[in-house]
C-alpha positions in Angstrom: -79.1 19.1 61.8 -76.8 16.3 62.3 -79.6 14.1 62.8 -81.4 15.1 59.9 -77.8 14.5 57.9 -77.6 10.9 59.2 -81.6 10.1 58.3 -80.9 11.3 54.9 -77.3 9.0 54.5 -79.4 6.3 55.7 -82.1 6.3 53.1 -79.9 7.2 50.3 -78.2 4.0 51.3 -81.0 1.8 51.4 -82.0 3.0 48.0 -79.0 3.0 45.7 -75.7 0.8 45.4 -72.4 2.0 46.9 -69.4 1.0 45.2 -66.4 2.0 46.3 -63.7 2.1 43.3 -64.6 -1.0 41.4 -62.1 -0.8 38.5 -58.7 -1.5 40.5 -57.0 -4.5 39.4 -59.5 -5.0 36.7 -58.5 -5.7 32.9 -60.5 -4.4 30.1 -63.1 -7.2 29.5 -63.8 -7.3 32.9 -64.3 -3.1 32.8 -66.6 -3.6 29.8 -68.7 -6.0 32.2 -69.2 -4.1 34.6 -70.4 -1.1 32.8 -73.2 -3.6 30.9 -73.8 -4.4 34.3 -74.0 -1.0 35.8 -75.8 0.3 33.1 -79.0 -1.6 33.4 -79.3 -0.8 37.4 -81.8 1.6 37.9 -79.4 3.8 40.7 -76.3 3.5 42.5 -73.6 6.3 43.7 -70.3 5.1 42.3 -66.2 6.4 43.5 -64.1 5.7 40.3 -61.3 7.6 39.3 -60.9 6.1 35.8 -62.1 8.6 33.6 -64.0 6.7 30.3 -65.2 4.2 33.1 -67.0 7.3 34.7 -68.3 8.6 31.2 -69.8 5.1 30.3 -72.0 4.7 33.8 -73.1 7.6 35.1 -75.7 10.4 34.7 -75.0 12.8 37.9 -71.3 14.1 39.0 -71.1 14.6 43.1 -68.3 16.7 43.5 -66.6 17.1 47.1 -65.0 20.6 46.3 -62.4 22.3 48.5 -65.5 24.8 50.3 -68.8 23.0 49.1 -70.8 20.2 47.9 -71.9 20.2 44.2 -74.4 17.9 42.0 -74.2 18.3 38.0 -75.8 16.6 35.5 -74.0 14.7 33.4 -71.1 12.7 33.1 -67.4 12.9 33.7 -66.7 15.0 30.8 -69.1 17.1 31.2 -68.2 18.1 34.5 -64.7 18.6 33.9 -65.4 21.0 31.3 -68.2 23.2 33.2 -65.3 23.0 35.5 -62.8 24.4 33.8 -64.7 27.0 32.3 -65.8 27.9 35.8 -61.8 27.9 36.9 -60.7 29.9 33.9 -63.6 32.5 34.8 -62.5 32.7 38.3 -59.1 32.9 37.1 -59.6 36.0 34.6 -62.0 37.6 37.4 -59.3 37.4 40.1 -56.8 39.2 37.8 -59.6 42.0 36.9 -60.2 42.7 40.4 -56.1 42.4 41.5 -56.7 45.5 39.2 -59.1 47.1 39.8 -58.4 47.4 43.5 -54.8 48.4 42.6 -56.6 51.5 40.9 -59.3 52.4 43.7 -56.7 52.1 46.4 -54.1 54.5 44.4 -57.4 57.0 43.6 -58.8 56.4 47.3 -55.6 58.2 48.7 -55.5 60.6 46.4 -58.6 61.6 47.0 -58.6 61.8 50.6 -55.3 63.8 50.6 -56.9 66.4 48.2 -59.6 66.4 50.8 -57.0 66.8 53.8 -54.9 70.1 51.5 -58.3 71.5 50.5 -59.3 71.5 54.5 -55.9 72.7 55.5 -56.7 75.5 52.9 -59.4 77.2 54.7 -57.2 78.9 57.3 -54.5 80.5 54.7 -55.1 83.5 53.3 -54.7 84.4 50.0 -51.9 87.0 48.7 -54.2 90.1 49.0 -54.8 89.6 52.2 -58.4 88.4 52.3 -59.8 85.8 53.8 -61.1 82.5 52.0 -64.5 81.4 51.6 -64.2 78.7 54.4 -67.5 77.7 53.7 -67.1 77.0 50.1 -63.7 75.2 50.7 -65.2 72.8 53.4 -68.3 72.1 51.2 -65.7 70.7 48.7 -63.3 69.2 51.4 -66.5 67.3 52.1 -67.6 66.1 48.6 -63.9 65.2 48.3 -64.0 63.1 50.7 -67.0 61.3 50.6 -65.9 60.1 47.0 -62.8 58.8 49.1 -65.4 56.8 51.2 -67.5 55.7 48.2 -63.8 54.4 46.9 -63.2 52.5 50.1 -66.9 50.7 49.5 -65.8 49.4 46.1 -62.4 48.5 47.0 -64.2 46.1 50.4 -67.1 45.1 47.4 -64.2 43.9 45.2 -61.8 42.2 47.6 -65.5 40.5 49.2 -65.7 39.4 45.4 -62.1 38.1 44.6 -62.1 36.4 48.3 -64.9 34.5 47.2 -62.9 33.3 44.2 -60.3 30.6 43.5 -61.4 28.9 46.2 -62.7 25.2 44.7 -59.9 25.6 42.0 -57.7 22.2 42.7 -53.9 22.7 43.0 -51.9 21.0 40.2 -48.1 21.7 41.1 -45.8 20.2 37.8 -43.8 16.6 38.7 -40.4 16.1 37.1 -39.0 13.3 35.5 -35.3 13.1 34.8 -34.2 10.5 32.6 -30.7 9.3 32.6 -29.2 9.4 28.7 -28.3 6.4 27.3 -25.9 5.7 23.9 -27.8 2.0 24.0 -30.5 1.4 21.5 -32.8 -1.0 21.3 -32.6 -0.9 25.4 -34.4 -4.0 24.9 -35.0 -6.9 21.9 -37.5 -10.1 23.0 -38.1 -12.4 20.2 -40.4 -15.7 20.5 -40.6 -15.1 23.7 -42.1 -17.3 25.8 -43.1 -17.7 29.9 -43.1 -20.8 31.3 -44.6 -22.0 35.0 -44.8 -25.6 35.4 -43.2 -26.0 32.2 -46.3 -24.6 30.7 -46.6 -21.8 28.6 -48.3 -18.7 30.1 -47.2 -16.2 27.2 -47.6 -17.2 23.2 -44.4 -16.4 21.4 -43.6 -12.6 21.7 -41.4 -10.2 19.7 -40.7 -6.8 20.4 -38.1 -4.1 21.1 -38.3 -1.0 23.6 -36.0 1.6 21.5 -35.1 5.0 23.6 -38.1 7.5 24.0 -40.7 4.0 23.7 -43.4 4.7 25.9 -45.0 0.8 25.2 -48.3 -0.6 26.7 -48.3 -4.1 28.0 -52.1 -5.2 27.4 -54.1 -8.3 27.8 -56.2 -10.4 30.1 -55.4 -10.7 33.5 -53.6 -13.6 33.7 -52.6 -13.6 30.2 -48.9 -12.9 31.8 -48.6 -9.3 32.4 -46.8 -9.0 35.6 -44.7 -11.8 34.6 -43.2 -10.3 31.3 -42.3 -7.1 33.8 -40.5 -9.1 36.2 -38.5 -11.2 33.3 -37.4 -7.7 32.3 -36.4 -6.8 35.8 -34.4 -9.6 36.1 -36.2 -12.0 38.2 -35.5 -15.8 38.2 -38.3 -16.9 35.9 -38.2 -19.6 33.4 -38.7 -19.1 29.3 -37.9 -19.9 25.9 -36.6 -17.2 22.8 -34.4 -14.6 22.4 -34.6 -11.8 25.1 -31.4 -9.2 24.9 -31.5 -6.5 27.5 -28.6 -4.1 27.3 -26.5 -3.6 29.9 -26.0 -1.3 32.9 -29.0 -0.2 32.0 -30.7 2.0 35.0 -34.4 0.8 36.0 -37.2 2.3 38.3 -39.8 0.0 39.3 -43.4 0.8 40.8 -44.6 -2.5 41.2 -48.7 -3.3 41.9 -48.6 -4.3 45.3 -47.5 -1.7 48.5 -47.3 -4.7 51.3 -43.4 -4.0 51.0 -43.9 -0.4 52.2 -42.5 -0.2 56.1 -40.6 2.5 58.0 -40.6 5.9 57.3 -40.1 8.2 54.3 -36.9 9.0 55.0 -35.7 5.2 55.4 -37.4 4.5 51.8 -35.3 7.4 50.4 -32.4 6.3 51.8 -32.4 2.5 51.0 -33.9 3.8 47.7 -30.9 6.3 47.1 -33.3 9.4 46.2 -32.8 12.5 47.6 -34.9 12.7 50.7 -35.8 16.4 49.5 -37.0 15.8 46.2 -38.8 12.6 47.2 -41.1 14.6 49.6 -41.3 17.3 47.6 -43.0 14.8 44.9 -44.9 13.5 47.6 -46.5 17.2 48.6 -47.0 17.8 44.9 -49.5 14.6 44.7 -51.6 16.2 47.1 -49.7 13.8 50.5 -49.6 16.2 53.3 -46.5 17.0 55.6 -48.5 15.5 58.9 -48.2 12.5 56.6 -44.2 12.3 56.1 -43.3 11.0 59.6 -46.1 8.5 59.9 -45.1 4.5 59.4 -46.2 3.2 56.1 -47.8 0.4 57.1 -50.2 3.5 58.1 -51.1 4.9 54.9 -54.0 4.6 52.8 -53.4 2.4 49.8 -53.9 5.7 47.6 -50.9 7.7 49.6 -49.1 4.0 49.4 -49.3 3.8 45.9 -48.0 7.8 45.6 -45.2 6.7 47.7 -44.2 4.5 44.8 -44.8 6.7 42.1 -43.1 9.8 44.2 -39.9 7.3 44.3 -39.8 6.2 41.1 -40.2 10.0 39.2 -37.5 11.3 41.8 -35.3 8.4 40.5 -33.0 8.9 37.5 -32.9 6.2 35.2 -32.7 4.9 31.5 -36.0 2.8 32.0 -39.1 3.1 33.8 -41.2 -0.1 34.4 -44.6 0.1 35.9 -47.1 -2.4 37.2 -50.3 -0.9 37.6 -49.3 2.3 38.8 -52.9 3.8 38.9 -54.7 1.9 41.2 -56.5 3.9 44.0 -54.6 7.1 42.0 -57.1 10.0 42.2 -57.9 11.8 39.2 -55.7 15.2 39.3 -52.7 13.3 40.3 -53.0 11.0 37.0 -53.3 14.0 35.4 -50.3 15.6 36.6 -48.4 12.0 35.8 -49.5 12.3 32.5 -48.4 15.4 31.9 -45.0 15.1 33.1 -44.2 11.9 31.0 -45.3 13.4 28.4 -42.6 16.5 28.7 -40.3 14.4 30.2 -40.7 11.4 27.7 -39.1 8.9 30.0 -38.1 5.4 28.3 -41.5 4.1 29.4 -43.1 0.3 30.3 -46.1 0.2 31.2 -49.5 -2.0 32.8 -52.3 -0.1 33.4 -56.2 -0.5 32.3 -57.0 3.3 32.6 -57.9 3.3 28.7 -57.6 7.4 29.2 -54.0 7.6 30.4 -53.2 4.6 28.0 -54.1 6.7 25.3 -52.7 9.7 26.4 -49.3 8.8 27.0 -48.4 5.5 24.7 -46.9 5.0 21.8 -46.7 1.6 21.3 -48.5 -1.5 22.4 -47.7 -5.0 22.9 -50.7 -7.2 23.1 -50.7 -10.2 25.3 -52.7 -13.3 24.2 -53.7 -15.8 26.8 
């Protein structure tokens, strides 16, 4: 069997393209390449987690489910809503048969204690003295209970059923932001703004202001001075012409792209980090990182737990402005989910870099467009 496995890994291989999550790190043009490029091979098996990227290139979803292996046709989309009509079914299923059971096992026992007083009854006597029709009564203390034992059938059918249930349905525990309030608004006002390396410009002249509740999208090529802008706003020493007013004592959380800072332990990060150790890791278990995972170095980590370690840290900070630099890279796809849910009930003050075009849209509401 194993062999068998491995022949069949083998020829897949040698017949379609393996790419392993091409998008990270890429900007929008570059995106748009690759799915021209992608779309005019004639097969390849693809690991994205970018959602429009996935609907653009492929025909086929392989989905590595909690119990099995599944193959749908079509594309992202698609599967995700076969999917959750499949989960909502299993869903309103499980709660029928919580029922159902419920009301077998309460008629089960009443039925086989009927059986057990209508067996008892054949040795009484009535009040006249004569005897009861023993045969008659254990004829029905019979049919009584082999209904009880028809009862006990269903209710081991149904919990057969309902155990086969639920069991490829994902867990998607809620993340909390908490924002600190802020009287200060604009939080931030940039006008012909300009970056400077060299004493040459890498940013045209910008203008823009982050008011409380912004949620603003820093687009543009890479290059085009993305990263840069962020780190101007953070406070770094970084050289450029205009107006830039940032307000002060102003509370920031920063995920920044790269994890090659991430050393130690969890509970070091916290506490140089000044989170609550408790609330961290809990963030941490909601993503999907497992406790085995808490006491293990850093440096250890996959990039994807890495980049959760970040994003964990930040949401469990308080603070009057988030800034984020590519937050989504090697993010799987329920976990951006659950992000983009919680920002948008939370509605953190909200700076952003990221090329996902889905969670863009999702949770934006302004963009500042970076020409290069």
């Amino acid at each position: 069997m194993v062999e068998n496995k491995l022949k069949f890994f083998w020829l897949v291989c040698n017949h379609f393209l393996l790419i392993d999550e091409p998008t990270n790190h890429l900007d929008k043009e570059t995106r748009d390449n690759l799915v021209d490029y992608l779309n005019k091979k004639k097969g390849f098996i693809l690991v994205s987690h970018d959602r429009k990227f996935l609907d653009k290139v492929v025909d086929h979803i392989l989905a590595i489910n909690n119990t099995n292996i599944e193959i749908q046709k079509g594309n992202f989309s698609t599967w995700q809503e076969n999917k959750q009509a499949q989960d909502s079914f299993e869903l309103t299923q499980n709660e029928k048969l919580k029922k159902d059971i419920h009301k077998l096992e309460i008629a089960s026992k009443n039925t086989a204690n009927w059986s057990n007083q209508i067996e008892k009854s054949k040795y009484n006597t009535t009040n006249s003295g004569s005897s009861i029709d023993r045969g008659y009564v254990g004829h029905q203390s019979a049919k009584m209970m082999k209904k009880s034992k028809v009862m006990e059938r269903r209710i081991e059918k149904a919990m057969e059923e309902k155990a086969s249930l639920l069991n490829n349905i994902d867990r998607k525990d809620a993340l909390k932001i908490t924002p600190l309030e802020t009287r200060k608004n604009p939080l931030i006002v940039a006008k012909d703004l300009q970056i400077k390396y060299d004493k040459k410009a890498i940013l045209s002249k910008l203008s823009f202001e982050v008011k409380k509740g912004d949620r603003i999208a820093i687009t543009g090529k890479n290059g085009a001075g993305k990263s840069s802008l962020l780190k101007l706003l953070l406070g770094d020493n970084i050289l450029y012409e205009g107006i830039l007013k940032i307000a002060n004592d102003l509370g920031v959380s920063y995920v920044p792209q790269g994890t090659e800072m991430l050393k130690g332990t969890l509970k070091q990060l916290a506490k140089e980090s000044k989170v609550e150790e408790s609330i961290f890791k809990a963030m941490l278990s909601k993503m999907g990182v497992s406790k085995e995972e808490f006491e293990k170095d850093m440096t250890k980590m996959s990039e994807g737990q890495k980049k959760k370690v970040l994003l964990a840290r930040s949401i469990s900070q308080s603070a009057n402005l988030y800034i984020w630099d590519e937050p989504l890279n090697y993010i799987d796809i329920l976990t951006r989910i659950q992000i983009e849910e919680a920002i948008l009930k939370y509605e953190p003050t909200l700076i952003f870099v990221e090329h996902d075009d889905t969670f863009v849209q999702k949770v934006a509401t302004k963009e500042v467009k970076l020409n290069h």
